[in-house]
C-alpha positions, 0 to 999 in steps of 0.5 A: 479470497475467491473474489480476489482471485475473480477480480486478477484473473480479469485483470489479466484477461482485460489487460492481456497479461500472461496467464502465469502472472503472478501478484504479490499480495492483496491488501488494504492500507492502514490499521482500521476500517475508516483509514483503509477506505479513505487511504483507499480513496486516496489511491484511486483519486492518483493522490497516493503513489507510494506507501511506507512499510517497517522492514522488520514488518516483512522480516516478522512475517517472512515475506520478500519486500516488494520489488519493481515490477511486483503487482498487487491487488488494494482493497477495502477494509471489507477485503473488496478489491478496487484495483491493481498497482505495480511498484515502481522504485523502493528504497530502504532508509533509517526513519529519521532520514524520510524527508517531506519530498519523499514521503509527501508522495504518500499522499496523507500528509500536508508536512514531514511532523505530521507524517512523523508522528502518524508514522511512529504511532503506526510503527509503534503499534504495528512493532507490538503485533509482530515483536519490534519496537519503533526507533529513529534509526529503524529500517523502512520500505518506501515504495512507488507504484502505479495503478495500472488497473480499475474496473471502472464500473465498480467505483465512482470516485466520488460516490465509492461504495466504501 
């Protein structure tokens, strides 16, 4: 947590933010190791602009869906963090009305049955954890946001240390 903690007080400091800022939460996308760094990849590249969550995830573990203006630190599977993105819109919907011209903003998939069926494999597995089940009808959070900072020093796109 102390290199979390490092990395948003620079990110205050280099970007001339109020020291009261406050970020909602670091984290790293996916379930495993090799889908984090490479969704990662995908963030830091600008191909991954937005992010889908279950609301019965953020009701499991009590905590407030992300609002506009909310930062939060992504890192690498390993819990490095690479940089700090703002959100920008979220809405909420039933699953089954995703649309490919939403959910193509995540980035990963090249149409709406692939990102489906990764999606509800995801939902299914993550529901066993914290005690919901998938459905058509369920309740997610789609979210925008923007990078609004890397240390560019710590990366190279095309050879990142993940």
């Amino acid at each position: 947590m102390e290199r979390i903690e490092q990395y948003w007080q620079q990110f205050l400091h280099e970007t001339d933010r109020s020291a009261d800022t406050k970020y909602l939460e670091s984290f790293y996308f996916g379930s495993n190791e090799q889908s984090a760094n490479n969704l990662l990849q995908l963030v830091l590249s600008g191909k991954k602009k937005a992010t889908c969550s279950s609301l019965a995830y953020f009701e499991a573990i009590g905590e407030e869906v992300p609002k506009p203006g909310d930062f939060s630190i992504i890192t690498d599977w390993a819990g490095t963090p690479f940089c700090v993105i703002q959100t920008k819109q979220v809405a909420l919907m039933a699953f089954k009305d995703m649309t490919f011209d939403i959910c193509k903003r995540e980035g990963e998939d090249e149409h709406l049955e692939s990102w489906q069926s990764n999606h509800i494999y995801f939902f299914t597995e993550e529901g066993k954890q914290y005690g919901y089940e998938f459905s058509w009808d369920m309740e997610v959070v789609f979210e925008d946001f923007e990078v609004v900072y890397t240390e560019e020093s710590m990366y190279d796109i095309d050879n990142a240390r993940l």
